[in-house]
Each structure stands twice: as C-alpha cells, then as structure tokens.
Biopython code that builds the backbone (N, CA, C, O; Angstrom):
import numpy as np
from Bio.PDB.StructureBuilder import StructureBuilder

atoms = [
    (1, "UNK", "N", (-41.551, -30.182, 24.965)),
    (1, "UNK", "CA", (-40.547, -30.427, 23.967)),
    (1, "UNK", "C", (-39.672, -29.180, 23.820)),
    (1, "UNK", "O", (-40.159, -28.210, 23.239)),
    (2, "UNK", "N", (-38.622, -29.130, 24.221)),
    (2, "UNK", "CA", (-37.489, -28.080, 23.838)),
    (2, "UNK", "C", (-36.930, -28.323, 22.125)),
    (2, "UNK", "O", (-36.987, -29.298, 21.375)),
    (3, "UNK", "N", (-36.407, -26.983, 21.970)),
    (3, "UNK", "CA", (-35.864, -26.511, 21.055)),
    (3, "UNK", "C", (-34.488, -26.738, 21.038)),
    (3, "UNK", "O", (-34.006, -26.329, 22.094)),
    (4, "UNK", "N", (-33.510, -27.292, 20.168)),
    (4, "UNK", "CA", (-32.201, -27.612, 20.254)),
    (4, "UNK", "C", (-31.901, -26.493, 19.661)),
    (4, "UNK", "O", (-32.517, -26.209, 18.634)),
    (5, "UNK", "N", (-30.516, -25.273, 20.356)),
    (5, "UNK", "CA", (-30.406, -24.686, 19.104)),
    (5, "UNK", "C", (-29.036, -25.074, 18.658)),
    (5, "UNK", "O", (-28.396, -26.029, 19.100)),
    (6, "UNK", "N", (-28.608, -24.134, 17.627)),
    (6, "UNK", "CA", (-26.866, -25.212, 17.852)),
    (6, "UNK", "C", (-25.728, -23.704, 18.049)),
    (6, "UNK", "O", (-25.960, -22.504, 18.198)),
    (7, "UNK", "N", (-24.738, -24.344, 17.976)),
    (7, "UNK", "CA", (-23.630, -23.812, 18.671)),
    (7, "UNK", "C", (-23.074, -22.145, 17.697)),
    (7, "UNK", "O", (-23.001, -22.169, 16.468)),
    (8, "UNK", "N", (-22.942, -21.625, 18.022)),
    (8, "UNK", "CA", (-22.074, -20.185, 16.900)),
    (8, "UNK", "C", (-20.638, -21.248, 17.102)),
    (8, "UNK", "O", (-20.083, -21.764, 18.072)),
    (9, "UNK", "N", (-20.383, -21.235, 15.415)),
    (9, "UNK", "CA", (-19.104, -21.406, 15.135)),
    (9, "UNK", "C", (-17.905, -20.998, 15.460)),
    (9, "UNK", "O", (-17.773, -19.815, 15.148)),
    (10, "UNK", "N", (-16.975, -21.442, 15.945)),
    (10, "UNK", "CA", (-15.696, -21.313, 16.647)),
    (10, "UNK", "C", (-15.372, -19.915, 15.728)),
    (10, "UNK", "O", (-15.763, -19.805, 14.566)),
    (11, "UNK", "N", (-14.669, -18.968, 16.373)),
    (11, "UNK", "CA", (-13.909, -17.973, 15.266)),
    (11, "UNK", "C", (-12.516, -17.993, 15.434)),
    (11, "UNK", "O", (-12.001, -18.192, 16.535)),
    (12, "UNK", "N", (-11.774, -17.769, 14.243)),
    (12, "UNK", "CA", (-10.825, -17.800, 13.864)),
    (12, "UNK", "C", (-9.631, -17.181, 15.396)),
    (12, "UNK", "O", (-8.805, -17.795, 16.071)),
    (13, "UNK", "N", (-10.055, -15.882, 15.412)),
    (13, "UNK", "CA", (-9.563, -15.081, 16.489)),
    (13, "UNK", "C", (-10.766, -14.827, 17.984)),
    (13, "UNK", "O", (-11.690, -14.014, 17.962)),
    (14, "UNK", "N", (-10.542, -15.440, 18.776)),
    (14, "UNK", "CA", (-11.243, -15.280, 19.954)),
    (14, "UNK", "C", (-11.548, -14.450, 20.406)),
    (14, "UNK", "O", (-10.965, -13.374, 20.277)),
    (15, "UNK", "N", (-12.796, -14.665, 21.255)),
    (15, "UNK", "CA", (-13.556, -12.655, 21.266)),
    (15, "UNK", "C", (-13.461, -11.735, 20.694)),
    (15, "UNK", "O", (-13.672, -10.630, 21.193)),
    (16, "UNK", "N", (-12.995, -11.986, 19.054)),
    (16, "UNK", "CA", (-13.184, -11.343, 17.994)),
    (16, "UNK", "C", (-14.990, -10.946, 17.819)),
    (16, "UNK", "O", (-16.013, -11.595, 18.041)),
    (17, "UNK", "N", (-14.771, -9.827, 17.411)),
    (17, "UNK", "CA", (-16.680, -9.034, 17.002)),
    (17, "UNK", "C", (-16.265, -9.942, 15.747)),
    (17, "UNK", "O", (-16.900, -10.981, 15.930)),
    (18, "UNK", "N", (-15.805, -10.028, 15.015)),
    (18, "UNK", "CA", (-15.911, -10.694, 13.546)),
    (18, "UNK", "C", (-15.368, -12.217, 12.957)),
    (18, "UNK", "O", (-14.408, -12.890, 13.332)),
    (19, "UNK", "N", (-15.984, -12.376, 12.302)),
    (19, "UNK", "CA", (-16.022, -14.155, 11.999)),
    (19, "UNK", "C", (-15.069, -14.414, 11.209)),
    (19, "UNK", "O", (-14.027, -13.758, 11.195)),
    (20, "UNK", "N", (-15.282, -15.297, 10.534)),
    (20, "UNK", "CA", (-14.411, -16.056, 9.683)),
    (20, "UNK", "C", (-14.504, -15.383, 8.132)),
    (20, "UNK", "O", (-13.433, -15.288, 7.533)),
    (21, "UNK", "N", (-15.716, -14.916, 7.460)),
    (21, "UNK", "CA", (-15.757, -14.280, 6.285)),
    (21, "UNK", "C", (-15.031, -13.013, 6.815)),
    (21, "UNK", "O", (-14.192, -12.693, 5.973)),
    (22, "UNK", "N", (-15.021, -12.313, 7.688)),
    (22, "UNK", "CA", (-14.172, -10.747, 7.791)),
    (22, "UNK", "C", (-12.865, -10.808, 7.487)),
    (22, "UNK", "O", (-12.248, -10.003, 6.789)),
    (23, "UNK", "N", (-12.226, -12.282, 8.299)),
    (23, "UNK", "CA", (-11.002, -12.287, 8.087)),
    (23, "UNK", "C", (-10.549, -13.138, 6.596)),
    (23, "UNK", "O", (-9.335, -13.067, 6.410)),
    (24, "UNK", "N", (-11.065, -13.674, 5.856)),
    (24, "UNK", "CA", (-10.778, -14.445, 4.818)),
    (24, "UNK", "C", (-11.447, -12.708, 3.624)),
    (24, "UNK", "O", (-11.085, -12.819, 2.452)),
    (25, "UNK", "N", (-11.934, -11.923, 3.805)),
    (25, "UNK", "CA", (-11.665, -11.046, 3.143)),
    (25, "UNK", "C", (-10.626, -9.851, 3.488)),
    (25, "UNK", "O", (-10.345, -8.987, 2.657)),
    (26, "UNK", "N", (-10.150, -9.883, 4.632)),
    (26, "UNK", "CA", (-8.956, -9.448, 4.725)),
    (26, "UNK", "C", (-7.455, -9.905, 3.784)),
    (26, "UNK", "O", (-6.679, -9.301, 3.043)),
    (27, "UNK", "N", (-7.578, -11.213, 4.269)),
    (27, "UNK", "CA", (-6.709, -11.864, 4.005)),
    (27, "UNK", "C", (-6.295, -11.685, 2.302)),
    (27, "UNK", "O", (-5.182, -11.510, 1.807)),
    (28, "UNK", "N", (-7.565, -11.793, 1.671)),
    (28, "UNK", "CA", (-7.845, -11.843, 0.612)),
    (28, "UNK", "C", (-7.403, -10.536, -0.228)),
    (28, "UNK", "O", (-6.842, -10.542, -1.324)),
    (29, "UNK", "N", (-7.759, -9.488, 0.491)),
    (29, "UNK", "CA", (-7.288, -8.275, -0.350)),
    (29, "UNK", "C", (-5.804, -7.603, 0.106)),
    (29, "UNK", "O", (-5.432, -6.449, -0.105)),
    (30, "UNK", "N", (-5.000, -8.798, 0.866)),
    (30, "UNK", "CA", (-3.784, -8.238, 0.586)),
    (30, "UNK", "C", (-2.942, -7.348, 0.855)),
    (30, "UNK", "O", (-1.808, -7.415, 0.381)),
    (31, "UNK", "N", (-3.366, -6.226, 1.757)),
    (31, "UNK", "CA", (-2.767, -5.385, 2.034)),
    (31, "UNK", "C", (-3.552, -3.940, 1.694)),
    (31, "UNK", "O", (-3.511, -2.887, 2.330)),
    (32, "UNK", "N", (-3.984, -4.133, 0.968)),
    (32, "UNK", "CA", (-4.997, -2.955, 0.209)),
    (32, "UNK", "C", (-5.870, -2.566, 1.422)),
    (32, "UNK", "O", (-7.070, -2.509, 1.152)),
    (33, "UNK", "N", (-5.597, -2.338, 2.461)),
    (33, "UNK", "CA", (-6.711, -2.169, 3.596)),
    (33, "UNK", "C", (-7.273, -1.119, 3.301)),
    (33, "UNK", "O", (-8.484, -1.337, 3.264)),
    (34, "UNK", "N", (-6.992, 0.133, 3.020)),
    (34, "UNK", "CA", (-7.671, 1.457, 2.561)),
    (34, "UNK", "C", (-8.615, 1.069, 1.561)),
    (34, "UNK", "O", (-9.501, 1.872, 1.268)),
    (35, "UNK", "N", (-8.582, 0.420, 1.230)),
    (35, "UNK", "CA", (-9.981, 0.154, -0.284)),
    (35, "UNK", "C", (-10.560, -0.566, 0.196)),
    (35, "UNK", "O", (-11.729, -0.181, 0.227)),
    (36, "UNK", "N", (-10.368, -1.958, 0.870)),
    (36, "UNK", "CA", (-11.255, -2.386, 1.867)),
    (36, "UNK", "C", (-12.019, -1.702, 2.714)),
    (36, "UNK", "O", (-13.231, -1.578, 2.543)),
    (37, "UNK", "N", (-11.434, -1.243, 3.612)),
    (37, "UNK", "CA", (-12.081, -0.285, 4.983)),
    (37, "UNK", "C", (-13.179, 0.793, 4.192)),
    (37, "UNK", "O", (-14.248, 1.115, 4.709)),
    (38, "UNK", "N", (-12.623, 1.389, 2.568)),
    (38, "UNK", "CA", (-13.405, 2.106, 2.511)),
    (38, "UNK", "C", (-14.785, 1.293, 1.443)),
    (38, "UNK", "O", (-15.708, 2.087, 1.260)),
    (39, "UNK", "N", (-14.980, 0.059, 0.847)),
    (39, "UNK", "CA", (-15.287, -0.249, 0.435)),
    (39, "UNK", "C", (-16.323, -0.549, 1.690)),
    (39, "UNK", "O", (-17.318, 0.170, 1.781)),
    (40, "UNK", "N", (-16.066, -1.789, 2.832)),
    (40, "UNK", "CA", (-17.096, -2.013, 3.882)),
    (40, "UNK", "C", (-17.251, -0.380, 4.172)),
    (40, "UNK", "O", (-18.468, -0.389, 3.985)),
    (41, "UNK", "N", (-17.020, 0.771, 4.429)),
    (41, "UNK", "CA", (-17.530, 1.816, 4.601)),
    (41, "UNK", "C", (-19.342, 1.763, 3.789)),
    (41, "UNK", "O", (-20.436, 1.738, 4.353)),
    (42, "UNK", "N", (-19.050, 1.763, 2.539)),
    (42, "UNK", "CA", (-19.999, 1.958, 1.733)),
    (42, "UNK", "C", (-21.052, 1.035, 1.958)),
    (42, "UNK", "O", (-22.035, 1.238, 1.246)),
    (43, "UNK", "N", (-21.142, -0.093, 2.884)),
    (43, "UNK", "CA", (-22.200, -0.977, 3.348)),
    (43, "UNK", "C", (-22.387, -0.547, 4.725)),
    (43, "UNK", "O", (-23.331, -1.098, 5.291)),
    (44, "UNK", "N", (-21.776, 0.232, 5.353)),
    (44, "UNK", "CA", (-22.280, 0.650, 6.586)),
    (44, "UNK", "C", (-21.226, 0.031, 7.394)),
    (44, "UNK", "O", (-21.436, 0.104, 8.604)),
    (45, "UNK", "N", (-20.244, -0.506, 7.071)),
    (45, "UNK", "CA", (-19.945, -1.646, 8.060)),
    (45, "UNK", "C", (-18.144, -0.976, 8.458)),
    (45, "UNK", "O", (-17.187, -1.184, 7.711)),
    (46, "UNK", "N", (-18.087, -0.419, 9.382)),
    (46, "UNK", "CA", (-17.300, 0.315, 9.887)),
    (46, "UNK", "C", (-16.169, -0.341, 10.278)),
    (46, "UNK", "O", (-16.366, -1.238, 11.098)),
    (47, "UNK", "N", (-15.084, -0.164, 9.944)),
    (47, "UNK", "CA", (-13.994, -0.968, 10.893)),
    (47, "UNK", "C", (-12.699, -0.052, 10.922)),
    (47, "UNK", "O", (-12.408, 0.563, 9.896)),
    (48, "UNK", "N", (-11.894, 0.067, 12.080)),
    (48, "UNK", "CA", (-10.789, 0.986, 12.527)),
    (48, "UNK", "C", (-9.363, 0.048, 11.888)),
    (48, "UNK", "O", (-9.016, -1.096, 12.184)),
    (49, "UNK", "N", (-8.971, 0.665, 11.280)),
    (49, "UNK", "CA", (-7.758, 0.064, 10.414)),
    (49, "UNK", "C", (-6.709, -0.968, 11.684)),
    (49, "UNK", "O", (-6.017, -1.986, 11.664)),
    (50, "UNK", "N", (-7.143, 0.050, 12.656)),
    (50, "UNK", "CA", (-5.703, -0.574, 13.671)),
    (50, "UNK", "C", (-6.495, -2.112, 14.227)),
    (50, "UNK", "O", (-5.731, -2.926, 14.745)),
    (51, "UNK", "N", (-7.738, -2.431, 14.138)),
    (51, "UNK", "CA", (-8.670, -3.294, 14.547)),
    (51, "UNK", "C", (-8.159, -4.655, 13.342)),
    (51, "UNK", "O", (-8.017, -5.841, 13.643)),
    (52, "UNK", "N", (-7.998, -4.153, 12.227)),
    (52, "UNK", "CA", (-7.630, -5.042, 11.334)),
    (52, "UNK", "C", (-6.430, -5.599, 11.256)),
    (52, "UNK", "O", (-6.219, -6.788, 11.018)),
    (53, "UNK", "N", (-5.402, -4.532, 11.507)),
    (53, "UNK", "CA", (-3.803, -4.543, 11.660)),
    (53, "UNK", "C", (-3.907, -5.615, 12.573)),
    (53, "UNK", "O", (-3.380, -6.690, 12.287)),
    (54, "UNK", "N", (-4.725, -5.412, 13.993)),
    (54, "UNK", "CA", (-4.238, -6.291, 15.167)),
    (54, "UNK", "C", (-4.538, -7.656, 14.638)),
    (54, "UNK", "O", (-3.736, -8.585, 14.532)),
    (55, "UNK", "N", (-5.812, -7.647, 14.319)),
    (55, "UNK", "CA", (-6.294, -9.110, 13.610)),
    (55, "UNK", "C", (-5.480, -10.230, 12.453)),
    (55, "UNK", "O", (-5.682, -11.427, 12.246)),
    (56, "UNK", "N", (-4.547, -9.313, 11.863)),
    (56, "UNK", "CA", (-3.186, -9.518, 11.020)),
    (56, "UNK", "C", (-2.369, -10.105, 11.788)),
    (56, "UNK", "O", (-2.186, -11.320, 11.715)),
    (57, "UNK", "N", (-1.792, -9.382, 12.588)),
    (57, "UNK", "CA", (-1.012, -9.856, 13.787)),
    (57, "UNK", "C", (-1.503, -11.306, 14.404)),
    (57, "UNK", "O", (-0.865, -12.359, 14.388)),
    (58, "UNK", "N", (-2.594, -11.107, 14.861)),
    (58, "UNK", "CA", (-2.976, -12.413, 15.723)),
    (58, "UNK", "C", (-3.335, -13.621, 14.830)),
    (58, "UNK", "O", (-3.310, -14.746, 15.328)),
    (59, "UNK", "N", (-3.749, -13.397, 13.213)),
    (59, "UNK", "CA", (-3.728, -14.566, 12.660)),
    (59, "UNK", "C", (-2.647, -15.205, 12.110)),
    (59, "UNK", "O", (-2.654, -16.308, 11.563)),
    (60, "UNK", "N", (-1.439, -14.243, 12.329)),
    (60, "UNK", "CA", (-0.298, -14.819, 11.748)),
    (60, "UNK", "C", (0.602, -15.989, 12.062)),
    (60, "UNK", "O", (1.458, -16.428, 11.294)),
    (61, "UNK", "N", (0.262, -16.554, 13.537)),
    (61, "UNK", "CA", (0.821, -17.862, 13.770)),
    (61, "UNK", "C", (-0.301, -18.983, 13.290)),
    (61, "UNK", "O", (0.053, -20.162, 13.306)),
    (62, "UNK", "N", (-1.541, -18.674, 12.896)),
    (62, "UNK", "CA", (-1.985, -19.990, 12.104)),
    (62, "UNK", "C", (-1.482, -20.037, 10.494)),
    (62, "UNK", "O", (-2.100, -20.743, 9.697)),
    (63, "UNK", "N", (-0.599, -19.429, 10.173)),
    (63, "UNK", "CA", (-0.223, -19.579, 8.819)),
    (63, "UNK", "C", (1.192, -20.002, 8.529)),
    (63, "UNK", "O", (1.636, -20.133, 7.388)),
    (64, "UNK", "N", (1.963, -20.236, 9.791)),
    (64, "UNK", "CA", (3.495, -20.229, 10.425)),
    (64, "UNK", "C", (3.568, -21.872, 9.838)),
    (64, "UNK", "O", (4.671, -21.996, 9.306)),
    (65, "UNK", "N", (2.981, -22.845, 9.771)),
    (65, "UNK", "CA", (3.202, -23.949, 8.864)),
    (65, "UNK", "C", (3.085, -23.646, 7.739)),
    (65, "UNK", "O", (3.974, -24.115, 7.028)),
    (66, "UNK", "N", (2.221, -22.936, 7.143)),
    (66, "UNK", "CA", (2.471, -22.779, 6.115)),
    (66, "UNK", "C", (3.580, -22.460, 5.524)),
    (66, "UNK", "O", (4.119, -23.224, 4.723)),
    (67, "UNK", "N", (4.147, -21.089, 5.894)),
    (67, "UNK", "CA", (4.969, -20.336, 5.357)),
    (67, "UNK", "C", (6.262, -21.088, 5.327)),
    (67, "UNK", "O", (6.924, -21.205, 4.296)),
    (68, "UNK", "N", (6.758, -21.820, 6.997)),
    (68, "UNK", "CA", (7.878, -22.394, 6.264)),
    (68, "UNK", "C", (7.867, -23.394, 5.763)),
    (68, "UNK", "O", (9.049, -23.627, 5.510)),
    (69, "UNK", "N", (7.053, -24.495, 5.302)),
    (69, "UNK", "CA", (6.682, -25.461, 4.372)),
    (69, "UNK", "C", (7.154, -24.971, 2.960)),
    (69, "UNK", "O", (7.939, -25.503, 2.175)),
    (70, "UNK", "N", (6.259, -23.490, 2.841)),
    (70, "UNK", "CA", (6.495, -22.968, 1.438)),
    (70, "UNK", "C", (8.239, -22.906, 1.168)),
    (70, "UNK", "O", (8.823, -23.465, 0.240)),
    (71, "UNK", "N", (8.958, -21.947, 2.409)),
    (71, "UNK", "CA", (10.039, -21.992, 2.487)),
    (71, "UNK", "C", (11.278, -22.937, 2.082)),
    (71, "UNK", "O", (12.239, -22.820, 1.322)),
    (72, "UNK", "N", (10.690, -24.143, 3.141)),
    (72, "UNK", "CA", (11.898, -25.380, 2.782)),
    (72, "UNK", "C", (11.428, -25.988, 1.164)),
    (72, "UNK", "O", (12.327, -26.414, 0.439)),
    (73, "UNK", "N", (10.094, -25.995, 0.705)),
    (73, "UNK", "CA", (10.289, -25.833, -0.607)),
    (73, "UNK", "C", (10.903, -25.364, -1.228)),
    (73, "UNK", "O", (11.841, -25.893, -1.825)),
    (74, "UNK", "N", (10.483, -23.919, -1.303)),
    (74, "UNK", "CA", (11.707, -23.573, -2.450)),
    (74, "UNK", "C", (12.662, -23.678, -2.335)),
    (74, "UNK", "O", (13.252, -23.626, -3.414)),
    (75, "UNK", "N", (13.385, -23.846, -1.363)),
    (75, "UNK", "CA", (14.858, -23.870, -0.703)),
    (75, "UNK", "C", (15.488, -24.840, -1.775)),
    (75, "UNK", "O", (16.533, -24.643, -2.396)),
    (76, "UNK", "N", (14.584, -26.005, -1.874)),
    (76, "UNK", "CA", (14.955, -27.344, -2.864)),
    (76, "UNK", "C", (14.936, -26.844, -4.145)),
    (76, "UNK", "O", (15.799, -27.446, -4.784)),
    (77, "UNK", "N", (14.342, -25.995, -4.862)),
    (77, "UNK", "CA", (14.209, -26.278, -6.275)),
    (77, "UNK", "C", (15.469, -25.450, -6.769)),
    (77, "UNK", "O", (15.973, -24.668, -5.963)),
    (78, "UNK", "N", (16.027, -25.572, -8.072)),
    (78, "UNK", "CA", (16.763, -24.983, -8.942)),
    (78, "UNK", "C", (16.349, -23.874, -9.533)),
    (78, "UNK", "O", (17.156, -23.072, -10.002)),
    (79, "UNK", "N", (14.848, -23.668, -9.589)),
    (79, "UNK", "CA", (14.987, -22.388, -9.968)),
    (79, "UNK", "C", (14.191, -21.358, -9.396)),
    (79, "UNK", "O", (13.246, -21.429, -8.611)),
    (80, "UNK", "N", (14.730, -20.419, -9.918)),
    (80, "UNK", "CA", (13.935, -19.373, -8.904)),
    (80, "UNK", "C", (13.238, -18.109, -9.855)),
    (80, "UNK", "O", (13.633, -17.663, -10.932)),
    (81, "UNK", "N", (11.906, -17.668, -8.927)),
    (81, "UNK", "CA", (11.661, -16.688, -9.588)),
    (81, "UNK", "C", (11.888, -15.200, -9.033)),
    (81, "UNK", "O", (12.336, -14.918, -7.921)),
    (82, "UNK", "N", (11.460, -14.251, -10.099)),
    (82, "UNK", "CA", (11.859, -12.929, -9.696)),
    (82, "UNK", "C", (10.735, -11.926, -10.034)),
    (82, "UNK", "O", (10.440, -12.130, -11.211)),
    (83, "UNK", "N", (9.968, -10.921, -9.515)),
    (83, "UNK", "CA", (9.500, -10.190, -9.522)),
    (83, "UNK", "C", (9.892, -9.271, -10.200)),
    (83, "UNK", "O", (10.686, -8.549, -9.596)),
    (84, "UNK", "N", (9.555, -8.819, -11.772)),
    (84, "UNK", "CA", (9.673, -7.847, -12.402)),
    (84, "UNK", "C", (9.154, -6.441, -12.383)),
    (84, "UNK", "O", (8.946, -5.591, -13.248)),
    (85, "UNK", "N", (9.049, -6.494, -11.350)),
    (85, "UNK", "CA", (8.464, -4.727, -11.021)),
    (85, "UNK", "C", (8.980, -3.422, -12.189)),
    (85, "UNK", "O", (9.983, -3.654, -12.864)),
    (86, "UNK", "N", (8.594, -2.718, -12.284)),
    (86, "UNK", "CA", (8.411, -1.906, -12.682)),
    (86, "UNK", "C", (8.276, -0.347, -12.218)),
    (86, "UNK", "O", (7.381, 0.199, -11.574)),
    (87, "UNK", "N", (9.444, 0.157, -12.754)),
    (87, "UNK", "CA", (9.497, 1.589, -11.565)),
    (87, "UNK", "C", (9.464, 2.629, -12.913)),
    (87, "UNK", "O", (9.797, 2.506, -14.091)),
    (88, "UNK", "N", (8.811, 3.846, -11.996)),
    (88, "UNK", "CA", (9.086, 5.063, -13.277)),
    (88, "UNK", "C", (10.093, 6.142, -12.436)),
    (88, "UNK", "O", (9.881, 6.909, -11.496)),
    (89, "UNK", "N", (11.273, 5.824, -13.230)),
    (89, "UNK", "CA", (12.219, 7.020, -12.588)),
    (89, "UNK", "C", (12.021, 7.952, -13.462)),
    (89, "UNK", "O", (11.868, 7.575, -14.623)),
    (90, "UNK", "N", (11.971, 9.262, -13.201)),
    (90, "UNK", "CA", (12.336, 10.552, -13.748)),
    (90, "UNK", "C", (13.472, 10.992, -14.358)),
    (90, "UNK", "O", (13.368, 11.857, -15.228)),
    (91, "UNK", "N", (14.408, 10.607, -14.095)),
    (91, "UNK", "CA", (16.208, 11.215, -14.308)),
    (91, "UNK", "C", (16.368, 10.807, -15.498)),
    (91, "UNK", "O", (15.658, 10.000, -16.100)),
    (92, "UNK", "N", (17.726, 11.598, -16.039)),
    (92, "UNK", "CA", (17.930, 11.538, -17.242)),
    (92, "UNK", "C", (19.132, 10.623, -17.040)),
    (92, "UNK", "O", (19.980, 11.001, -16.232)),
    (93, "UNK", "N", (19.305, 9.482, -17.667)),
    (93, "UNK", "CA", (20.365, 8.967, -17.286)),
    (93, "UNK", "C", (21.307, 8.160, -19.336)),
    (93, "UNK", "O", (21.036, 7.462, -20.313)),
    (94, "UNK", "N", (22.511, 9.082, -18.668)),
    (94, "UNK", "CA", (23.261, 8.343, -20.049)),
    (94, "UNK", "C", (23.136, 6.873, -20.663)),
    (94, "UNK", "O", (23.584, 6.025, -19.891)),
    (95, "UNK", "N", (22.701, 6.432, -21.709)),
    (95, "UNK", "CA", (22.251, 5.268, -21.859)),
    (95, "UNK", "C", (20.674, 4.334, -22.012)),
    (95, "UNK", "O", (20.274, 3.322, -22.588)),
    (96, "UNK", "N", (20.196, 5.277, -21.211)),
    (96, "UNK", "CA", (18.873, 5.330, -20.867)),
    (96, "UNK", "C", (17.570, 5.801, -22.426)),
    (96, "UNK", "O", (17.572, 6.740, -23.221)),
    (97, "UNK", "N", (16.890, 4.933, -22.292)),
    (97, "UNK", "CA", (16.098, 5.988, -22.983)),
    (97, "UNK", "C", (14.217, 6.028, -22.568)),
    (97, "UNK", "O", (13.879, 4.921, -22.987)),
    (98, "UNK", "N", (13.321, 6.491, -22.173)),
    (98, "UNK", "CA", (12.864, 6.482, -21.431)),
    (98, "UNK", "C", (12.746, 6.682, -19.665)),
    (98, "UNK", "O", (13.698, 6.915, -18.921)),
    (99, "UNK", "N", (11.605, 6.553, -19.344)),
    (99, "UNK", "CA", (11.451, 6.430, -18.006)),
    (99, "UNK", "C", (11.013, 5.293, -16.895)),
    (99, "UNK", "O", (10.649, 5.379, -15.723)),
    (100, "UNK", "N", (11.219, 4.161, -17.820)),
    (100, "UNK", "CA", (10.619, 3.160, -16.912)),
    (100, "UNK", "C", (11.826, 2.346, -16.744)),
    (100, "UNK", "O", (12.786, 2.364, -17.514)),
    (101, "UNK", "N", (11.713, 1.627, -15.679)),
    (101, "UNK", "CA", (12.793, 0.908, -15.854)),
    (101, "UNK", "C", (12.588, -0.242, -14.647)),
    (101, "UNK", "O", (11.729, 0.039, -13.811)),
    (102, "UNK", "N", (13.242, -1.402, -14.498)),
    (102, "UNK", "CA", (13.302, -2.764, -14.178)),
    (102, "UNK", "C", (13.797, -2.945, -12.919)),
    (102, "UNK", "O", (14.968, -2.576, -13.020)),
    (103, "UNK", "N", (13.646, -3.220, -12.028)),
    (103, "UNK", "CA", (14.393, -3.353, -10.919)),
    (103, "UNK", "C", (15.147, -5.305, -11.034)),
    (103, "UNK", "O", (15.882, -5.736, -10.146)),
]
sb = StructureBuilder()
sb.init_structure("model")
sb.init_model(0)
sb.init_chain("A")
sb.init_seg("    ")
for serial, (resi, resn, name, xyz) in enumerate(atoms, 1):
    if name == "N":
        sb.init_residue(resn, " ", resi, " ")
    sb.init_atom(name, np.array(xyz, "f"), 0.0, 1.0, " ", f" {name:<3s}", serial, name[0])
structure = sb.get_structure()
C-alpha cells in the first residue's frame, strides 16, 4: 500500500523560495519594506530588500485588471477624492500662521 502525498501549492511567483503568505505580507505592508525586512529580521527570517523589490515587480501584472477596472471606475463618478496630506514647512510666510500646512 503506498502513501499518496499531495502536491506543494502553486506559488504566486515561480521558482520563488517564498509562498503565497510572504507575498500577501508584502503586499500588505505597503511600501514600508524597511520595517518589514527588519521586523522578519527579528524571527530569523532574512530577506535582501532587492529580492522583494523584484517580487513587486513580477507580481505586478497579476493586479493589471485590477487597477484599470479601479481606473475606468472612477473615471465615471462625479466625485472625486483628495488626499489631505499634511506637510510641516519651516518658513515664515506672510499670512501664515504656524507650520503646518495642506497640500
């Protein structure tokens, strides 16, 4: 009687060392790779920033429906939003009072 075993799950990126949770916590933190990289640091689990960058790169045409889906959406709606960022300028400027200001 043999043993069936079953298959390792397809990965996201091919002959990738890393699976599907590596890259869905990539994905997940956004850009923040330095707090990542150094966060898996602290579990032992080593990874070269440019290793991640590439992995960015190569997952970016499975998200290419997405994005312009999102796109021709908004394209349709009436309204739009805006990112209120928040900057701290230094300068003294006539009118001004404080240092923060709105982009």
């Amino acid at each position: 009687m043999s043993a069936e075993v079953a298959t390792t799950p397809a990965k996201l990126i091919p002959k990738s060392r890393f699976g599907t949770s590596v890259w869905v916590d990539v994905r997940l933190d956004k850009f923040a790779t330095d707090r990542l990289l150094q966060a898996w640091g602290l579990l032992d689990f080593d990874v070269a920033a440019g290793t991640i960058t590439d992995g960015v790169h190569r997952l970016q045409p499975l998200f290419q429906g997405l994005y312009d889906a999102v796109r021709e959406r908004n394209g349709l709606s009436t309204q739009f939003q805006a990112d209120d960022t928040r900057w701290k300028v230094f300068e003294v400027h006539e009118g001004n009072t404080g240092y923060v200001w709105w982009l």
